[in-house]
TORVOLUM-227759 format. One line per field, with one value per residue: residue in three letters; x, y, z of N, C-alpha, C in turn. Coordinates in Angstrom, 3 decimals, decimal comma. Layout:
<atoms>
code	c(Ala/...);
neast	c(X/...);
nnorth	c(Y/...);
nup	c(Z/...);
caeast	c(X/...);
canorth	c(Y/...);
caup	c(Z/...);
ceast	c(X/...);
cnorth	c(Y/...);
cup	c(Z/...);
</atoms>
This chain:
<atoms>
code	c(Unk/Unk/Unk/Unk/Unk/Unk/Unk/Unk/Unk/Unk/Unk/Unk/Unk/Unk/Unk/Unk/Unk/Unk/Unk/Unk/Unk/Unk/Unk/Unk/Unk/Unk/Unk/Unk/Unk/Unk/Unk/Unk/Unk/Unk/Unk/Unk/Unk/Unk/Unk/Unk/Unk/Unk/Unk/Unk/Unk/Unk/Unk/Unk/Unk/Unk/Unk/Unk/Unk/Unk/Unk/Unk/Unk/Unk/Unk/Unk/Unk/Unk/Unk/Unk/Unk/Unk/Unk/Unk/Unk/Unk/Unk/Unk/Unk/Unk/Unk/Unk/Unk/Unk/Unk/Unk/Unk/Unk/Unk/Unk/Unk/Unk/Unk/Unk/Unk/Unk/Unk/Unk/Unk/Unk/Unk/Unk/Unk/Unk/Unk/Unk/Unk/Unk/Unk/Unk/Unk/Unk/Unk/Unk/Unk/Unk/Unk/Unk/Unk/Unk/Unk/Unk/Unk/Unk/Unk/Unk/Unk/Unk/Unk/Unk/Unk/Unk/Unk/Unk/Unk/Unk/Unk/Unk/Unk/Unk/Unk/Unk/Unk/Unk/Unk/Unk/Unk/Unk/Unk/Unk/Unk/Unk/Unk/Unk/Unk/Unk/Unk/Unk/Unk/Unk/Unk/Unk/Unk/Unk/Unk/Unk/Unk/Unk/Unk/Unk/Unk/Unk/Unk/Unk/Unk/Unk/Unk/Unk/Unk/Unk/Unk/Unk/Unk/Unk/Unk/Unk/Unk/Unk/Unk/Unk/Unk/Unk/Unk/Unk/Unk/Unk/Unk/Unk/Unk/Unk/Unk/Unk/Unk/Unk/Unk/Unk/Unk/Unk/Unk/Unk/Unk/Unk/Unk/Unk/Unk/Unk/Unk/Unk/Unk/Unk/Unk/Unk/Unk/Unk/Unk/Unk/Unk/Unk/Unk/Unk/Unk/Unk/Unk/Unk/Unk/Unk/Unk/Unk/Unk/Unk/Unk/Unk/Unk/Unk/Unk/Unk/Unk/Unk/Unk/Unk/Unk/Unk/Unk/Unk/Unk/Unk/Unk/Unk/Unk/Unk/Unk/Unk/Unk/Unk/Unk/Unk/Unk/Unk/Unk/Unk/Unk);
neast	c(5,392/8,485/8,608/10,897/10,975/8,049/7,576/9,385/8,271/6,615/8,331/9,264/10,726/9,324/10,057/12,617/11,237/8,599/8,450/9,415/7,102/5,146/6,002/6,119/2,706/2,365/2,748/1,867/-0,849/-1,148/-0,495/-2,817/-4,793/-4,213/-4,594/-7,545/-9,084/-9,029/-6,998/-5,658/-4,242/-1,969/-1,443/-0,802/1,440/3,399/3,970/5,333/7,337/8,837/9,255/11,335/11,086/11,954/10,181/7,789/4,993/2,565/3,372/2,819/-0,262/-1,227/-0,816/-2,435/-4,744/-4,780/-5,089/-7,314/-7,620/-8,340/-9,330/-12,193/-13,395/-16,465/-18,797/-21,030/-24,311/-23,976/-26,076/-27,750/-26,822/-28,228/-30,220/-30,647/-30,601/-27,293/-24,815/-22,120/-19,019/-15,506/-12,808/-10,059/-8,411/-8,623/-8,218/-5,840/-4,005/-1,525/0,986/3,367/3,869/3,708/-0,060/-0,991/-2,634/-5,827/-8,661/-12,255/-14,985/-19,117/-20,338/-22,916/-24,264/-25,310/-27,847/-29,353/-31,259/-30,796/-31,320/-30,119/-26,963/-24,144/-20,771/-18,430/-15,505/-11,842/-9,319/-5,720/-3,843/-1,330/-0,364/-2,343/-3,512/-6,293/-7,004/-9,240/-12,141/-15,838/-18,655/-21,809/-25,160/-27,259/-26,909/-25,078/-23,875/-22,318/-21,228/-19,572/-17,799/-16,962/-15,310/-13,312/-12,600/-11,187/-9,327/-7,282/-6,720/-4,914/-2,996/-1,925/-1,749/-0,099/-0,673/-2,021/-2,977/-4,844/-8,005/-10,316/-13,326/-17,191/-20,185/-21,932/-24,223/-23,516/-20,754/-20,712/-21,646/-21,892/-20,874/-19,071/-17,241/-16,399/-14,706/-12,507/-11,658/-10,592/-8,406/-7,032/-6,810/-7,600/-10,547/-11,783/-13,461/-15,635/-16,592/-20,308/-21,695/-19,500/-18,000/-15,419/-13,978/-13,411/-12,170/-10,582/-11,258/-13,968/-12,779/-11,452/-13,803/-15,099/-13,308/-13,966/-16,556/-16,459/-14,271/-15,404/-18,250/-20,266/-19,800/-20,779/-23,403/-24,666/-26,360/-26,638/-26,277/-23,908/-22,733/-21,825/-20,221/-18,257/-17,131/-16,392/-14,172/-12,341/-11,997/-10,756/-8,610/-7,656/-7,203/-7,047/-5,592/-3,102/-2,156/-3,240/-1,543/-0,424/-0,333/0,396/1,736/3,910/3,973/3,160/2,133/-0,356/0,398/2,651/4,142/3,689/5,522/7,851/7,721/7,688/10,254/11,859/11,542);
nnorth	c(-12,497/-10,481/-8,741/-6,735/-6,059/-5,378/-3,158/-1,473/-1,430/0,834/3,019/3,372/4,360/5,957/4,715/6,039/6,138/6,277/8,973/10,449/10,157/11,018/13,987/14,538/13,887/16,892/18,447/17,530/18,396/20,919/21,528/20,553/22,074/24,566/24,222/23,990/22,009/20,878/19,326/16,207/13,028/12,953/15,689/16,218/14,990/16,123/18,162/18,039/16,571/18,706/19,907/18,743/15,885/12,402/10,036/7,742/8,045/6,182/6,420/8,436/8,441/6,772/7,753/9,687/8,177/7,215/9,066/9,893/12,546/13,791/14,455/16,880/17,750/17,444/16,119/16,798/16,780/19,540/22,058/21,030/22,171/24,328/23,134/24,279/24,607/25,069/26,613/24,979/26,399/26,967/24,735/25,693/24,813/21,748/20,173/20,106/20,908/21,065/23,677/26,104/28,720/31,113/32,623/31,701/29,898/30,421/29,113/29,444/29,631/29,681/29,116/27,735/28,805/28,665/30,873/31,725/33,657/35,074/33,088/31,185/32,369/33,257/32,517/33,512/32,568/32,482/30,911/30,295/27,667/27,486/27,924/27,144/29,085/31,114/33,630/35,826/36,572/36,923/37,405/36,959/38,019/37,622/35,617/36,726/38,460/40,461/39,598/37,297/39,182/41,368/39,456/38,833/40,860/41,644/39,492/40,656/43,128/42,176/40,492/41,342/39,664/39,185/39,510/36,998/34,721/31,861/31,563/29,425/28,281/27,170/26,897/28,735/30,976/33,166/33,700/33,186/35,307/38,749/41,230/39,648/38,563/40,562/42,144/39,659/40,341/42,908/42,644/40,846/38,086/34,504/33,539/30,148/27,071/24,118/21,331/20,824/19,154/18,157/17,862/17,344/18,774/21,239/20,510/21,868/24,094/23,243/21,127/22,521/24,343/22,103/21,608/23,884/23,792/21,105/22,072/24,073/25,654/23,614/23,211/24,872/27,381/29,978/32,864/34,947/37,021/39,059/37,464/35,309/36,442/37,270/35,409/33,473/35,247/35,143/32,606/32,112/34,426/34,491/31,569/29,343/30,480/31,662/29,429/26,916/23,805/22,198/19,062/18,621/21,018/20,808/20,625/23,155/26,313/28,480/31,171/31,185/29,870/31,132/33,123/32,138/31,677/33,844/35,069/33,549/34,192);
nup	c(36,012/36,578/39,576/38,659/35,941/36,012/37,198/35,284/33,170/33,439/33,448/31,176/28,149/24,934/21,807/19,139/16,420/17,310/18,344/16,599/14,926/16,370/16,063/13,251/12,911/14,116/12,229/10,159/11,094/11,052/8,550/7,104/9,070/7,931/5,328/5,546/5,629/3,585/1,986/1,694/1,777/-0,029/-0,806/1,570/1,972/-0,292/0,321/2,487/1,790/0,044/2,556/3,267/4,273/4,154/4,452/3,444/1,817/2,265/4,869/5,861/5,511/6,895/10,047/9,223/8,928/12,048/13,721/12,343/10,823/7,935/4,575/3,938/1,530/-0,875/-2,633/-5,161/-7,092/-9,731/-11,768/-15,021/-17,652/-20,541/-23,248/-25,187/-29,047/-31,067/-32,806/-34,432/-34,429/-34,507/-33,593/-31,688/-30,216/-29,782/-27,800/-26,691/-24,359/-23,455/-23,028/-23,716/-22,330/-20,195/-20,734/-22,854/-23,688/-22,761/-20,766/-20,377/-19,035/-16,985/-14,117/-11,433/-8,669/-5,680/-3,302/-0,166/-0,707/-2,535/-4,509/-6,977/-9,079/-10,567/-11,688/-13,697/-14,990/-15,586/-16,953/-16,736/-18,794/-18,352/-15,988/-13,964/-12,966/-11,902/-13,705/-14,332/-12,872/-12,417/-10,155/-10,558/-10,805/-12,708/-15,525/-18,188/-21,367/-20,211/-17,714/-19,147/-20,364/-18,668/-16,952/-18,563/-19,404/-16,659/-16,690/-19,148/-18,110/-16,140/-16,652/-19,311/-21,723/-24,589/-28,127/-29,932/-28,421/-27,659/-26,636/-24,637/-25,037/-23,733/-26,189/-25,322/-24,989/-24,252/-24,935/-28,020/-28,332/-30,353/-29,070/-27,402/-29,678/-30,700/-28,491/-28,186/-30,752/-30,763/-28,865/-29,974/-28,966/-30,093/-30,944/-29,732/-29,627/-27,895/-28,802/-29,720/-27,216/-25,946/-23,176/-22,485/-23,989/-22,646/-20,611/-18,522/-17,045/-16,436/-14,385/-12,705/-11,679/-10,711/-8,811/-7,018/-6,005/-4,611/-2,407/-1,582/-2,560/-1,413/0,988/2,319/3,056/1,548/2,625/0,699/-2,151/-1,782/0,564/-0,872/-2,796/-1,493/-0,288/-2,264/-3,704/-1,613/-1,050/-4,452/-4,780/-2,514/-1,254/-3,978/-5,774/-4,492/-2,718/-2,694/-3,603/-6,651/-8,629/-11,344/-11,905/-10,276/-7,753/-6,724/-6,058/-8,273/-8,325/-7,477/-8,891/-11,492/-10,755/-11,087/-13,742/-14,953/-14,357/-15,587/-17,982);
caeast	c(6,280/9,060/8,662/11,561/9,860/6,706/7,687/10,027/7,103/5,891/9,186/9,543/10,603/9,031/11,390/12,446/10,296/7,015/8,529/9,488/5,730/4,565/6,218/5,180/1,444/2,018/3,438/0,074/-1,976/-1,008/-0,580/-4,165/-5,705/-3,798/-5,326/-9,015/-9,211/-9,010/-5,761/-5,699/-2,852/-1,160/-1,153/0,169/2,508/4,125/4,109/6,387/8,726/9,330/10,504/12,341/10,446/12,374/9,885/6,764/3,424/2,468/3,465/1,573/-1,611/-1,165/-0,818/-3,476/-6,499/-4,861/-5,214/-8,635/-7,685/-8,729/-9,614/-13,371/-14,097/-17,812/-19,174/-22,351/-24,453/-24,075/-27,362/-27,592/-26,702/-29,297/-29,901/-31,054/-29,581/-26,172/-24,569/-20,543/-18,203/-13,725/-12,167/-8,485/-7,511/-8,806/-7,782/-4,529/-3,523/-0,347/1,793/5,262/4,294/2,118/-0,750/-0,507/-3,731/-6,658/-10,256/-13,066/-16,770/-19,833/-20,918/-24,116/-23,576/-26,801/-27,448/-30,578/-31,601/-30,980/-31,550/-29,063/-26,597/-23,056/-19,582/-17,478/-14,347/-10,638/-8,161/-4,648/-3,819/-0,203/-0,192/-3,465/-4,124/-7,886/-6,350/-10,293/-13,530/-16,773/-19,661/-23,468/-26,917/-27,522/-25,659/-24,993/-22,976/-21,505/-21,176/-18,379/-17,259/-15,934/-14,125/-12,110/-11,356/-10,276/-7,721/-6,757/-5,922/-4,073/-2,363/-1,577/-1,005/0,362/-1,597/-2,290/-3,521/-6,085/-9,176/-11,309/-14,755/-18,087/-20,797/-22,593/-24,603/-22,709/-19,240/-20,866/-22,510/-21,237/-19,817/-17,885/-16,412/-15,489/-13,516/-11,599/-10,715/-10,016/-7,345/-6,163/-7,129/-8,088/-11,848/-11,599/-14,933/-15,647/-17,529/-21,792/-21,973/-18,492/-17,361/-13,833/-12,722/-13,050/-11,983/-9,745/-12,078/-14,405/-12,045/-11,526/-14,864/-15,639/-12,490/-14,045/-17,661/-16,192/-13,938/-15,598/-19,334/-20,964/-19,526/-21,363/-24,766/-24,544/-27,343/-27,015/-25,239/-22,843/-21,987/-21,059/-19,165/-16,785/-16,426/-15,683/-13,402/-11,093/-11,401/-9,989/-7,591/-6,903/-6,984/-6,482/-4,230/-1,659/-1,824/-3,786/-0,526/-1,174/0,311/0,615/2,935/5,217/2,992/3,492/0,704/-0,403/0,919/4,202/4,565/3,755/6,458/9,226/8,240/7,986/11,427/12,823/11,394);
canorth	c(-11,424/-10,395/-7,440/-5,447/-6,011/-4,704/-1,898/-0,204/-0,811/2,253/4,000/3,087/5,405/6,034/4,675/7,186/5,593/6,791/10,291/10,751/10,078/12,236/15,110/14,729/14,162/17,472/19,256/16,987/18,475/22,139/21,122/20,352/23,218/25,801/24,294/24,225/20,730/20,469/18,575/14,770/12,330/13,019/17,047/17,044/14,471/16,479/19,661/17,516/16,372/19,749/20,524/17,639/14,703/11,456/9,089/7,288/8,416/4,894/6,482/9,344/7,719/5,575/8,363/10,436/7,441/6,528/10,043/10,657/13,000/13,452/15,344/17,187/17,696/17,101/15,891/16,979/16,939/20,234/22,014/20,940/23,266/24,397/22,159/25,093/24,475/26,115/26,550/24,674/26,657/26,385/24,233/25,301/23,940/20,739/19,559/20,345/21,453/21,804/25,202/26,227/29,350/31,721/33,815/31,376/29,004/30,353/28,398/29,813/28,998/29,541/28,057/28,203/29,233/28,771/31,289/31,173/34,727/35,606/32,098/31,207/33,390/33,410/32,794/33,372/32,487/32,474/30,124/29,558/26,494/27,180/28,288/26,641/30,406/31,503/35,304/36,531/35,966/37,959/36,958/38,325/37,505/37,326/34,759/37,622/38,616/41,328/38,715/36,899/40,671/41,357/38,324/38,904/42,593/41,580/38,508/41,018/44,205/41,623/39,663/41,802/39,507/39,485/39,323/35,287/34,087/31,329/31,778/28,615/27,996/26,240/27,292/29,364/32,626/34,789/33,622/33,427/36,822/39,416/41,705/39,334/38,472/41,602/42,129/39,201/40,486/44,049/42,545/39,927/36,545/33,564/32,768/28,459/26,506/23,322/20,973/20,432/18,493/17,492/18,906/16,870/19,857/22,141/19,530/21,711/25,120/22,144/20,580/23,717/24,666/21,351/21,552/24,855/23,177/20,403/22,618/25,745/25,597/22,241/23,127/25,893/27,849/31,603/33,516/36,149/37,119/39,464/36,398/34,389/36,750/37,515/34,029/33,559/36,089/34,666/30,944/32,226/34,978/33,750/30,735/28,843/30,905/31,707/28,528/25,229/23,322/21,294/18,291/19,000/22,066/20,393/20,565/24,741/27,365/28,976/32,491/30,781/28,810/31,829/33,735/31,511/31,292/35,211/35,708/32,670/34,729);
caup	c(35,568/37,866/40,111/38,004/34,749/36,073/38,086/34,036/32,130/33,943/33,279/29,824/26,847/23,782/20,634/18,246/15,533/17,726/18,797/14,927/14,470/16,891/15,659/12,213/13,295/14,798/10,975/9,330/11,403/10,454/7,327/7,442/9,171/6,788/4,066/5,836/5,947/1,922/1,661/1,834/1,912/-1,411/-0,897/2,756/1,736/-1,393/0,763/3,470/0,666/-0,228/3,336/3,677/4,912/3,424/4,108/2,113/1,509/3,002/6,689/6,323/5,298/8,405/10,965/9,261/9,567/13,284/14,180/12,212/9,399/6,090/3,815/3,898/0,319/-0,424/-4,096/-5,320/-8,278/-10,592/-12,370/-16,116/-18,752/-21,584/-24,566/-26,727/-30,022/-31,022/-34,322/-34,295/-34,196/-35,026/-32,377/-32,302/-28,919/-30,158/-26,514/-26,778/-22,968/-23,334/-23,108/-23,435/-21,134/-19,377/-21,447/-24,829/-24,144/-21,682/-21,020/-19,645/-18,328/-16,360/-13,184/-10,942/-7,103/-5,322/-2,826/-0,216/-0,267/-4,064/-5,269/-8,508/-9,250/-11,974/-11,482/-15,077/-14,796/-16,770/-16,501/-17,923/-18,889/-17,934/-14,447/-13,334/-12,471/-12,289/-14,157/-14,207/-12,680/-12,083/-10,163/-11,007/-10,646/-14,208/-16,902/-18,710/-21,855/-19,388/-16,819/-19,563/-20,785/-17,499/-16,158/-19,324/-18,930/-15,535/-16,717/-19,575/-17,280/-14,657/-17,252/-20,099/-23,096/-26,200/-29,491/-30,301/-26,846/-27,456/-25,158/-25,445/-24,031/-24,967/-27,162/-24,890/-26,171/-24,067/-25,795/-29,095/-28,913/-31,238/-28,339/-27,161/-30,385/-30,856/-27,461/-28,211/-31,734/-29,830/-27,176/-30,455/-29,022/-31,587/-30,238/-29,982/-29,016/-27,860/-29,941/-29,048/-26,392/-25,441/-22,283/-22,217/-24,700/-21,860/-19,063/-17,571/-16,589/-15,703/-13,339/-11,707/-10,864/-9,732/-7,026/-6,752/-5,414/-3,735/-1,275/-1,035/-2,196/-0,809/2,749/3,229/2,542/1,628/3,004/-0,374/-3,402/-1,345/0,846/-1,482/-3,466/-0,769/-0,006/-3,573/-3,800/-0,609/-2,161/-5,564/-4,579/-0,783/-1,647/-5,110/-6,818/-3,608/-1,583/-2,991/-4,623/-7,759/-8,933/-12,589/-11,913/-9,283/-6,337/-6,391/-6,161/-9,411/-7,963/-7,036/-10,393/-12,456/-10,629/-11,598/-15,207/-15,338/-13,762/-16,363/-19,563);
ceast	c(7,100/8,739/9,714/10,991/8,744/6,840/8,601/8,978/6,608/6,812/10,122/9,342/10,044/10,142/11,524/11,821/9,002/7,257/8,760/8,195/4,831/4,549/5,579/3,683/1,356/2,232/1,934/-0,649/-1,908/-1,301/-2,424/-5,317/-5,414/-4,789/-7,247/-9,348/-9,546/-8,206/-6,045/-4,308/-1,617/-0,851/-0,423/1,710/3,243/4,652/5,332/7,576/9,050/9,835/11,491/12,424/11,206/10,888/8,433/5,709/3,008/2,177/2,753/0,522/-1,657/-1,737/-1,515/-4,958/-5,846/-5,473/-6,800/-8,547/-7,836/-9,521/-11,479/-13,864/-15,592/-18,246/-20,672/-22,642/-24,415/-25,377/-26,658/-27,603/-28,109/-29,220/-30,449/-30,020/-28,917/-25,499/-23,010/-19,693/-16,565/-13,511/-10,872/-7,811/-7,830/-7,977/-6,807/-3,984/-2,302/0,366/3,024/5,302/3,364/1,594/-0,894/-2,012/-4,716/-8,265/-11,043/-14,703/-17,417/-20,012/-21,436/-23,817/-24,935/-26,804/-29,185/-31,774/-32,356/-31,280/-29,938/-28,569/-24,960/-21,892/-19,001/-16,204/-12,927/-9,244/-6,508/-3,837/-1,871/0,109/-1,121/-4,462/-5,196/-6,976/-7,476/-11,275/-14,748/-18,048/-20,872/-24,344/-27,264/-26,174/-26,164/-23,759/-21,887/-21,178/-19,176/-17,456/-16,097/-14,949/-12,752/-11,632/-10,565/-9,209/-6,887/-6,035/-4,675/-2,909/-1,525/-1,125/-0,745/-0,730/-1,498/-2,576/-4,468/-7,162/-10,232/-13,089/-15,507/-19,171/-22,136/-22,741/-23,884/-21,437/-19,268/-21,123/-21,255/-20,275/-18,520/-16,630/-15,409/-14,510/-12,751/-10,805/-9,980/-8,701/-6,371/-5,729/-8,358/-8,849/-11,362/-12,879/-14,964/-16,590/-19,125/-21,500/-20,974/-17,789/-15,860/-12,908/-12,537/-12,836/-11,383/-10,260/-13,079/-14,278/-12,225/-12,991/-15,773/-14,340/-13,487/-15,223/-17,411/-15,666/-14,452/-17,766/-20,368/-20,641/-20,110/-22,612/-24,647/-25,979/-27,568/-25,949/-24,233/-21,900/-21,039/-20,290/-18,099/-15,839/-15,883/-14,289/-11,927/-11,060/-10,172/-8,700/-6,508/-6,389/-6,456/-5,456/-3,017/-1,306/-2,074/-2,584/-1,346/0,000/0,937/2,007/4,017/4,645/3,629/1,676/0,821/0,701/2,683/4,928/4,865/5,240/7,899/8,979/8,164/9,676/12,258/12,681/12,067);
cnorth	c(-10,929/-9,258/-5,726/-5,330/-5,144/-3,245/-0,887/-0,309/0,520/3,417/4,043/3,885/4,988/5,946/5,707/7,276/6,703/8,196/11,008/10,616/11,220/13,821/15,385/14,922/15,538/18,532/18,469/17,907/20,329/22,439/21,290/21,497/24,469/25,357/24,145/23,022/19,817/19,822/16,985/14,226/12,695/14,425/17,204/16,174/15,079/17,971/19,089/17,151/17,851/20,631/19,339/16,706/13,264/10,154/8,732/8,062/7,592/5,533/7,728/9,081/7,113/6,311/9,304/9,626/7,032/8,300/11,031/11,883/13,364/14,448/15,714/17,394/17,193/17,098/16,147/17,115/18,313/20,728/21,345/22,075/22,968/23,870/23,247/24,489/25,280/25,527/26,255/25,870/26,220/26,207/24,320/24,813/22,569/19,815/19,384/21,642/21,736/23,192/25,239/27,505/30,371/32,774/33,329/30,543/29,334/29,376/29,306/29,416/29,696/28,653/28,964/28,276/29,884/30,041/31,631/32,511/35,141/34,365/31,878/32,359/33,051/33,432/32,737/33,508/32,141/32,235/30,265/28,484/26,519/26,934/27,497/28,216/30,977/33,639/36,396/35,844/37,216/37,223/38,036/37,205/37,054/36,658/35,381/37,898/39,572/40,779/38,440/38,302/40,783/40,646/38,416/40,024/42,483/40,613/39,780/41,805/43,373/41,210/40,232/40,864/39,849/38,701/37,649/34,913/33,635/31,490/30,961/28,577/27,252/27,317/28,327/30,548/33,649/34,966/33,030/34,350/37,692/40,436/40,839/38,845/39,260/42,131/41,309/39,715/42,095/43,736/40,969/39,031/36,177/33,251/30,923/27,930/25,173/22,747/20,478/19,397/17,292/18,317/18,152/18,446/21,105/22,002/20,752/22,840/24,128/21,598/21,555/24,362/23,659/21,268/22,662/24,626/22,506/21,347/23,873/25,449/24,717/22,430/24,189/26,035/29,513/31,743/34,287/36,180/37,679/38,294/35,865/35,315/37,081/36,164/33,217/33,982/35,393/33,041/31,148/32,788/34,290/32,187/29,875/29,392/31,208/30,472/26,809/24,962/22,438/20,801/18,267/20,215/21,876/21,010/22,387/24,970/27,881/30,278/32,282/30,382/30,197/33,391/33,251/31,644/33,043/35,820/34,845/33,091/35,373);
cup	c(36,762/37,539/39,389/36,684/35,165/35,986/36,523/33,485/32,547/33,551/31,648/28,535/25,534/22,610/19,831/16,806/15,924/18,152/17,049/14,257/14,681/16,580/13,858/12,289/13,390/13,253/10,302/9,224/11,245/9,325/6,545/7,531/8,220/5,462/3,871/5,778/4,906/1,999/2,256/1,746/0,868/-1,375/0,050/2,656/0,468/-0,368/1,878/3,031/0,386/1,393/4,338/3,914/3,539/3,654/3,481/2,774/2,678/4,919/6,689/6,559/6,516/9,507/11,238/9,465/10,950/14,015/13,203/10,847/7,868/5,058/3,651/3,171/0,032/-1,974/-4,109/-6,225/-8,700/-11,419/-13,707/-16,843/-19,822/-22,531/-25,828/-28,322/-30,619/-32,426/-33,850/-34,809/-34,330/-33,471/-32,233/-31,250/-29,736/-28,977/-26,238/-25,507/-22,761/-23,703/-22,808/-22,190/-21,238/-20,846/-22,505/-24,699/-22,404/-21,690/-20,141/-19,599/-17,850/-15,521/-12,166/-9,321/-6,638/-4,135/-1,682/-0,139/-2,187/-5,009/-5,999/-8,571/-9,847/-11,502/-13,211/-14,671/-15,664/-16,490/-17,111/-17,682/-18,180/-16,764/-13,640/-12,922/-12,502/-12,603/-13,864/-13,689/-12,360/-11,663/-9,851/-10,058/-11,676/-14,861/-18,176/-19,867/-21,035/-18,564/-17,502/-19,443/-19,698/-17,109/-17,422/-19,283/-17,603/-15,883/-17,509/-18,687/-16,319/-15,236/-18,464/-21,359/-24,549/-26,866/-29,547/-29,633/-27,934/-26,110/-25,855/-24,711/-25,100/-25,911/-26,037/-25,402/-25,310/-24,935/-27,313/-29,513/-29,588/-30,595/-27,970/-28,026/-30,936/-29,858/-28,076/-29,540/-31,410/-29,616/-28,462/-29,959/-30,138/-30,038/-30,544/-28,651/-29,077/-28,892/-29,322/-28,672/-25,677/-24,397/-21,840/-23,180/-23,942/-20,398/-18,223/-16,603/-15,860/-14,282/-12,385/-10,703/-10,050/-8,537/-6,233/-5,884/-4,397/-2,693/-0,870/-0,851/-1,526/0,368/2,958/2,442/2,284/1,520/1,730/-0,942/-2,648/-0,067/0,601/-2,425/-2,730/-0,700/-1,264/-4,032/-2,818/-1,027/-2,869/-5,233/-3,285/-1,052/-2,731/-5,753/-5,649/-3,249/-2,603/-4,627/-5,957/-8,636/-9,936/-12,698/-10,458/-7,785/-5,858/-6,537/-7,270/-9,193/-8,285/-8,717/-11,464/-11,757/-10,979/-13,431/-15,773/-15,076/-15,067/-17,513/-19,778);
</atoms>
């Protein structure tokens, strides 16, 4: 190799290919920590298209396994629900997810949120299918008809809808019991129940509380119920409904989403 060859390799610039890399790496990796180290290739890449980034998916993915990145999500099994036997119930979602607009089709659930002080302990929670928006939630100790009660006085007060709202869930005795039938005929939502032993008719409350496991509860351990209800609390509010985009509603935040379709009514 001649002596002038040798001697530029040493003084040799970076192309604008690899400085155009670098700088992105450096928007990833923000990208990244803002979202706690939830976001994977497909989220930080929709969030980069939206401030401008022309090029593929493909080169993200690249620059996030050369540089180690990736998403921390954590899968775990779920307790089983009770097989008591439950009397059917009118299905009027009949899995019918679609909505023309906010407050017309909500779902809601139970789920178990271990804790190592208080043991087991209740999240109820209340979705709408439009926004992705968790509107209510309440977490107990007890899986309690007052447990449901609540999480719906809180979507109602927040949300205010109009008379006909569907609010679906499954056949559980809190959202069969007779109080709660009577709230909903109070506040003039049509009760709608899944059918025994099909939990696709309430995929989408489902879904939610399993993102809700994967990024929040499986990474940690709460010492006690007040723990974990804070940390609950800054998930849902802090988190899911301001920030964590979602694909379905044009890679926006529920918050964000439901502010455009309130301003467009």
């Amino acid at each position: 190799m001649p002596k002038s060859t040798y001697y530029q390799s040493f003084h040799k610039k970076p192309n604008s290919y690899h400085v155009a890399n670098e700088k992105l790496l450096v928007r990833i990796r923000e990208i990244h920590t803002d979202s706690g180290g939830r976001y994977g290739a497909p989220k930080i890449f929709a969030i980069l298209k939206q401030e401008g980034y022309t090029g593929s998916i493909d080169r993200v993915q690249r620059i996030m396994k050369h540089a180690g990145i990736r998403s921390n999500i954590v899968k775990k099994y779920k307790p089983a629900s009770s097989s008591t036997p439950v009397e059917e119930r009118e299905n009027v979602l009949e899995q019918d997810f679609t909505t023309e607009t906010i407050n017309e089709k909500w779902v809601a659930d139970i789920t178990y949120i271990h804790t190592v002080q208080d043991g087991w302990c209740y999240l109820a929670s209340v979705q709408d299918l439009h926004t992705k928006k968790i509107v209510g939630f309440k977490f107990g100790r007890r899986m309690t008809v007052d447990l449901v009660l609540d999480a719906l006085e809180n979507a109602v007060m927040a949300q205010q809808p109009a008379p006909g709202l569907i609010l679906h869930t499954d056949l559980g005795t809190q959202y069969t019991s007779e109080d709660f039938r009577k709230k909903l005929e109070h506040y003039g939502i049509t009760p709608s129940y899944s059918r025994k032993g099909c939990p696709y008719d309430n995929a989408c409350i489902e879904s939610f509380h399993a993102t809700l496991k994967k990024e929040e509860v499986y990474r940690t351990r709460y010492a006690n119920f007040e723990t974990a209800r804070i940390a609950l609390f800054r998930y849902i509010e802090g988190w899911y409904n301001r920030k964590r985009i979602h694909g379905s509603i044009g890679y926006l935040s529920p918050d964000v989403f439901e502010k455009i379709c309130r301003a467009a009514a």
